[in-house]
VEXPAMAR-200544 format. One record per residue: z, x, y of N, C-alpha, C, O in turn; residue in three letters. Coordinates in steps of 0.2 Angstrom, whole numbers, plus 2048, in hexadecimal, padded with zeros to 3 digits. Layout:
<nodes>
ZXYZXYZXYZXYALA...
</nodes>
This chain:
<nodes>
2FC7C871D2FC7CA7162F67C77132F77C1712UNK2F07C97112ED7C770B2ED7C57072F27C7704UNK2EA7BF7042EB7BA6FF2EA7BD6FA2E47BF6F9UNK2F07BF6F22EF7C16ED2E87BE6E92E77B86E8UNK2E37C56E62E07C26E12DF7C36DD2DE7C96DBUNK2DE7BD6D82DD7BE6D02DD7C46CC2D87C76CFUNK2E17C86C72DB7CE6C32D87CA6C22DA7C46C2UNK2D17CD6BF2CD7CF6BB2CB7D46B82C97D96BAUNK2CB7D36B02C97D96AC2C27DA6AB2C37DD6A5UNK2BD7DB6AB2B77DB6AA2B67E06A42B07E16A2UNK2BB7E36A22B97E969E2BE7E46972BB7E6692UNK2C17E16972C67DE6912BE7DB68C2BB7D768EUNK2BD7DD6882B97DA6822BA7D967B2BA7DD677UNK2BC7D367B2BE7CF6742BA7D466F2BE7D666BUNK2B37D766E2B17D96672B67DD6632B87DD65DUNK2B87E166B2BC7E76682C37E76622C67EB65FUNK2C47E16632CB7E06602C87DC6582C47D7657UNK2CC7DF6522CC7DE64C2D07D664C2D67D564EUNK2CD7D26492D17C96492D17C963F2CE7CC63BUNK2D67C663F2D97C46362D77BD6382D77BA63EUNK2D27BA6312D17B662F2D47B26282D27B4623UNK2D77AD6292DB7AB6232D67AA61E2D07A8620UNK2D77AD6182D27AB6142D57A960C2D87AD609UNK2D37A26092D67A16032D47A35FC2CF7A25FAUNK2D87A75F92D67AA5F12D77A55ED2DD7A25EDUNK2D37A35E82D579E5E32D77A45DC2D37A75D8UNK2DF7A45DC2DD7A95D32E07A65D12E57A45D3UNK2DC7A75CA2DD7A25C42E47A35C22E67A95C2UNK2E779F5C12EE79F5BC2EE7A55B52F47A85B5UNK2EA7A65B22E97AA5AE2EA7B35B12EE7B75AFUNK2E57B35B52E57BA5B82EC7BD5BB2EF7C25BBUNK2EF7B75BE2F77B75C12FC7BA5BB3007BE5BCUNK2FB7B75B52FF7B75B02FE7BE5AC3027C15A9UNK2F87BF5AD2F47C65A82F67CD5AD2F87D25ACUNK2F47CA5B32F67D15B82F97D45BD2F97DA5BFUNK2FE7CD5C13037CF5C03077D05BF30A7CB5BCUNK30B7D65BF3137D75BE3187D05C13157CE5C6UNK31E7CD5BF3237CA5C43277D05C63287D65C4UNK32A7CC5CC32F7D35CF3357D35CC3367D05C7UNK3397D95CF33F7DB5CA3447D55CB3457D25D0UNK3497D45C434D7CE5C73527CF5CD3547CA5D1UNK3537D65CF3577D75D63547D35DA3577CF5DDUNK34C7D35DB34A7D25E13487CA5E13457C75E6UNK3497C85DA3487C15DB34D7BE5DE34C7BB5E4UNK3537BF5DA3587BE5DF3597BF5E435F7BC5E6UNK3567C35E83597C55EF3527BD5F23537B95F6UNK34D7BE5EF3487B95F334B7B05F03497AB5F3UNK34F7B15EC3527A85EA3577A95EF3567A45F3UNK35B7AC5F13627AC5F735C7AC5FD35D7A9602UNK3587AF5FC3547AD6053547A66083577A460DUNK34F7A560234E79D602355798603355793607UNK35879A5FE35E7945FF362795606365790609UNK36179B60936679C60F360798614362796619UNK35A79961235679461835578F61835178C61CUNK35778B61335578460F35D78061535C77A618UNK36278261536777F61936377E622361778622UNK36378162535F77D62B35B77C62B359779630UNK35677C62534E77862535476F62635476B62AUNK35777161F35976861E35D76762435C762627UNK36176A62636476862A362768631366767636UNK35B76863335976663935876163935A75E63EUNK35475B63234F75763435775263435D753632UNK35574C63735A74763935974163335E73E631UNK35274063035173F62C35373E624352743621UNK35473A62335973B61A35573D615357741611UNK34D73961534873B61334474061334174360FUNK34474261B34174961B34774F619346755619UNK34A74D61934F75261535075560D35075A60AUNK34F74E60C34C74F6043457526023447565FEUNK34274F60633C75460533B75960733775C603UNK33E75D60D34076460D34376860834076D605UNK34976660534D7666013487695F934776F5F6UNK3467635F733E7635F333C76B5F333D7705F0UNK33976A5F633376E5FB3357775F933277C5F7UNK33B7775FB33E77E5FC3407805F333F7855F1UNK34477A5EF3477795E933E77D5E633D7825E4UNK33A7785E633477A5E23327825E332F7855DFUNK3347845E933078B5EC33578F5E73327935E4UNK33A78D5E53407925E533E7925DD3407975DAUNK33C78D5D933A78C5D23377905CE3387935C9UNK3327905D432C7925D132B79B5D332779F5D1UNK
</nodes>
């Protein structure tokens, strides 16, 4: 039997393919305030219960007493604001 060998694609060309670039927007506080809408309070609430249902195994993975607290922190601020 013949020793299996490698594919080779010679035809695969990365240009072809569309790539996403992280790119940072800085908008101003004011523009946020002036032009967006906030969402409906249904929907705040369904997004504040997200959070808190995923704040219980963030903190409860770390072993940590301190990083727990700052996890803790962390998700409380997100849900603040």
């Amino acid at each position: 039997m013949p020793p299996k060998r490698k594919h080779t694609d010679d035809t695969h060309d990365d240009s072809n393919y569309a790539y996403l670039k992280p790119h940072v927007r800085r908008v101003p506080e004011k523009t946020i305030k002036s032009k967006w809408a906030p969402l409906p309070e249904p929907v705040q609430e369904k997004v504040k219960d997200m959070f808190h249902s995923l704040e219980r195994p963030v903190i409860m993975r770390n072993q940590n007493e301190r990083k727990r607290i700052e996890a803790q922190g962390a998700v409380q601020a997100v849900v603040r604001k």
